[in-house]
N, C-alpha and C positions, 0 to 999 in steps of 0.2 A: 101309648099309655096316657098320654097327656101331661100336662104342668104337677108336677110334683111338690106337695105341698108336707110338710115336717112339723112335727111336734114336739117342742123345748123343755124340756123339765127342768127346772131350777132348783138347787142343794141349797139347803140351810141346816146347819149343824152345829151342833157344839160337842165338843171333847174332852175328857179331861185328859192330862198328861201323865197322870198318877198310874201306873204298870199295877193294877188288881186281878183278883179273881174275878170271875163273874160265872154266874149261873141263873138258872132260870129261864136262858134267850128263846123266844116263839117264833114259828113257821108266820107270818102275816100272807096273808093274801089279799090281792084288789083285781077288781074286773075294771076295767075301761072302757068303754066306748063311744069309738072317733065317729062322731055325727056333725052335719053342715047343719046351722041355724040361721034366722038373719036376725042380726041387731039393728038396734036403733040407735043410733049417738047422732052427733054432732046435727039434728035434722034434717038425716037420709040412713035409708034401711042397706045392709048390705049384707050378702054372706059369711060366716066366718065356719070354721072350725072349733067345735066344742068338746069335749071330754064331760061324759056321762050330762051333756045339757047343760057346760057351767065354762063360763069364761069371768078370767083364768080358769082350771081344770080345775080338781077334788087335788086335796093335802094326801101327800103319804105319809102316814106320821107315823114312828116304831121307835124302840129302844136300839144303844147300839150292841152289838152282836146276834142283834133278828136278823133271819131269814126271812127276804121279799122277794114271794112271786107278785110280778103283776101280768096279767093275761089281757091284750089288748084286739079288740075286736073293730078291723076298721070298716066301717058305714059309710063314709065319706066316698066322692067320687074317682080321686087318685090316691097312687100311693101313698104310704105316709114313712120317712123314717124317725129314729125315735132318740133322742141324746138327753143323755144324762149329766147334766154338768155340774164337775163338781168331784166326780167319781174316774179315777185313775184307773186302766186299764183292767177294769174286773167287771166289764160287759161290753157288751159286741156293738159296736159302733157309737163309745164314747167318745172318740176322736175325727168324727164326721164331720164337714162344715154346712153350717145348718140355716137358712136365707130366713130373713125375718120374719115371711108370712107363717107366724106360730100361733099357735094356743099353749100357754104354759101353766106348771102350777108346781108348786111347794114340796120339796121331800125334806123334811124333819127328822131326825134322828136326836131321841134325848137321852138321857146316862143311862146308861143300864139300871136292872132291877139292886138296889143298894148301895147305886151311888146320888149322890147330889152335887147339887153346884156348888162351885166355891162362892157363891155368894147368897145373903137373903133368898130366902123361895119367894117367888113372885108369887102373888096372889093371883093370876092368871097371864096364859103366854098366849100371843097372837101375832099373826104373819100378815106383814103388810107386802104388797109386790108392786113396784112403781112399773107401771109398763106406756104403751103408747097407742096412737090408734091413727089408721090413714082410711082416709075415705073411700079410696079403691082397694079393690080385693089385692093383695100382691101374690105370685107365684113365681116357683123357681124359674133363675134364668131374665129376674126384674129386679134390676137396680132401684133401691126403695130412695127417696127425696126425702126430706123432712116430715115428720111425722104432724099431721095437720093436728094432733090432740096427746094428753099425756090423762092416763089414767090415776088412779089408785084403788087396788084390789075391784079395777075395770069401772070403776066409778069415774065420769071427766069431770065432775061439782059442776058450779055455777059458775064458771069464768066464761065460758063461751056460748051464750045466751040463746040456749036452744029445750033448756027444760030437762037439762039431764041430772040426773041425782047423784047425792053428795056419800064420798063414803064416811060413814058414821059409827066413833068409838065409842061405845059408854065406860065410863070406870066409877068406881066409888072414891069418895075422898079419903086422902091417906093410904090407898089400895097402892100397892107396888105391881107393875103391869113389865112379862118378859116380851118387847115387841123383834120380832124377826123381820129383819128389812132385809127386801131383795129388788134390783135393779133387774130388770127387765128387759129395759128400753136397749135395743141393738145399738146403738152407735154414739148414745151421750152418757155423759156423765151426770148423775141428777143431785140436786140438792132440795135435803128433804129437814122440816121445822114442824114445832108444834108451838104455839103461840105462847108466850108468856112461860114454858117447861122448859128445864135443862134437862139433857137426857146422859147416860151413861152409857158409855160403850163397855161391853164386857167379852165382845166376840169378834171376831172377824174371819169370815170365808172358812168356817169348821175347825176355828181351833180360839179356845180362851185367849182373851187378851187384856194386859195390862188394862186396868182403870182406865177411863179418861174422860172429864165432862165436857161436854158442848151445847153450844143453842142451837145449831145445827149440823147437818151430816151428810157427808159428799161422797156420793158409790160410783164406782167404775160401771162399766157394762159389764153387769154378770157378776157383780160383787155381791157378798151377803155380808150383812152388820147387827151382829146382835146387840142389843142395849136396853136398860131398864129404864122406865118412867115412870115417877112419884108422883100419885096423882095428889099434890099438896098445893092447890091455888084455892083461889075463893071458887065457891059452885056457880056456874057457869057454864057457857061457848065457849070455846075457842078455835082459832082455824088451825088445822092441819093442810101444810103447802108442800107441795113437790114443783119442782120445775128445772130444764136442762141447766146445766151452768151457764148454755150461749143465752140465756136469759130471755126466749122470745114467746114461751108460753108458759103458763103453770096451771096445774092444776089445785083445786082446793079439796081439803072434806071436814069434817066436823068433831071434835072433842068434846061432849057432854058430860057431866058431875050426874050421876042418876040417886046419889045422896048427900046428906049436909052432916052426916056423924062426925060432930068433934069442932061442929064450929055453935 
């Protein structure tokens, strides 16, 4: 059958702990389909594995107590299997070990219909996913080396001077922004900053968490970190950075003001 290649799904969530009713909850359904494309990064084309044409994959994004089908159609040349991480033993090979060479993407689960967060409603929530990139294709049964590239939301920016594009926030000034960070990257630990913001942590790995400010923020592999960001600086750039903690590459992307209300 050939090198078997796997497809990561990464969990971000939040929970409340508060024991409610809930009603409401919807059937959701998503179609998938695993096709081979070739990208361009680092200034050399190669094959990857995409979901529905998008690396990272399409967001699943539901309330919780929804019911998710997803029906996956594979395209692609070998098998694929499918992990869900994140989700404890309530689907069929959530506990498979799963070799780097992935295509991954976002499963979101937000409060149910009638509940809210314990904190401010953001003005908008967005998922960021630090991941990584190697200039050969990997397949199962290949021990992966250092990642020659680190992404974000498969953006490499401008660090590695090959003309690849930067990923890019817009918010408005005074907008309160809910960002979902998920580490990607197989085997580092990433530390991830936005220039000049403190940011809030208010989540960690699908359950509410105590307060806590920082300038920066350090995920495991396969960690999710939810936190809010104030967009309260002067209107401007500024850089958004990821990079491992062994400190040998980072990647950049971009933070724009797209208004000046209130200054």
């Amino acid at each position: 059958m050939g090198s078997q290649k796997h497809v990561f799904i990464l969990l971000s969530v939040l929970f409340l702990f508060n024991p409610l009713l809930f009603s409401g909850a919807d059937d959701v359904y998503y179609e998938f389909f695993l096709q081979e494309a070739e990208f361009t990064k680092l200034c050399s084309t190669k094959t990857v594995l995409t979901v529905n044409g998008s690396f990272p994959g399409p967001e699943i994004r539901v309330r919780r107590d929804d019911t998710v089908y997803v029906n996956v159609h594979n395209q692609g040349r070998f098998a694929v299997s499918i992990d869900w991480e994140g989700v404890e033993d309530s689907i069929d090979g959530a506990n498979e070990l799963i070799q780097p060479a992935t295509v991954h993407g976002a499963f979101v689960v937000l409060p149910a219909a009638g509940e809210e967060y314990p904190f401010s409603a953001p003005t908008s929530d967005l998922t960021i996913i630090l991941g990584e990139w190697f200039r050969q294709e990997l397949t199962e049964g290949v021990v992966p080396g250092q990642a020659d590239a680190y992404t974000i939301n498969g953006h490499l920016g401008e660090t590695y001077g090959c003309n690849d594009t930067s990923y890019e926030l817009q918010v408005d000034y005074q907008g309160l922004y809910l960002l979902r960070l998920i580490n990607a990257v197989a085997n580092e630990t990433m530390v991830f900053a936005i220039a000049q913001h403190s940011i809030t942590i208010v989540g960690r790995d699908a359950s509410y968490a105590r307060r806590s400010f920082s300038s920066s923020l350090t995920l495991a592999p396969g960690q999710t970190l939810d936190v809010l960001l104030s967009a309260n600086q002067n209107v401007g750039q500024y850089y958004i950075t990821a990079r491992p903690s062994s400190g040998r590459l980072n990647t950049t992307g971009i933070i724009y003001y797209t208004t000046s209300t209130g200054l």
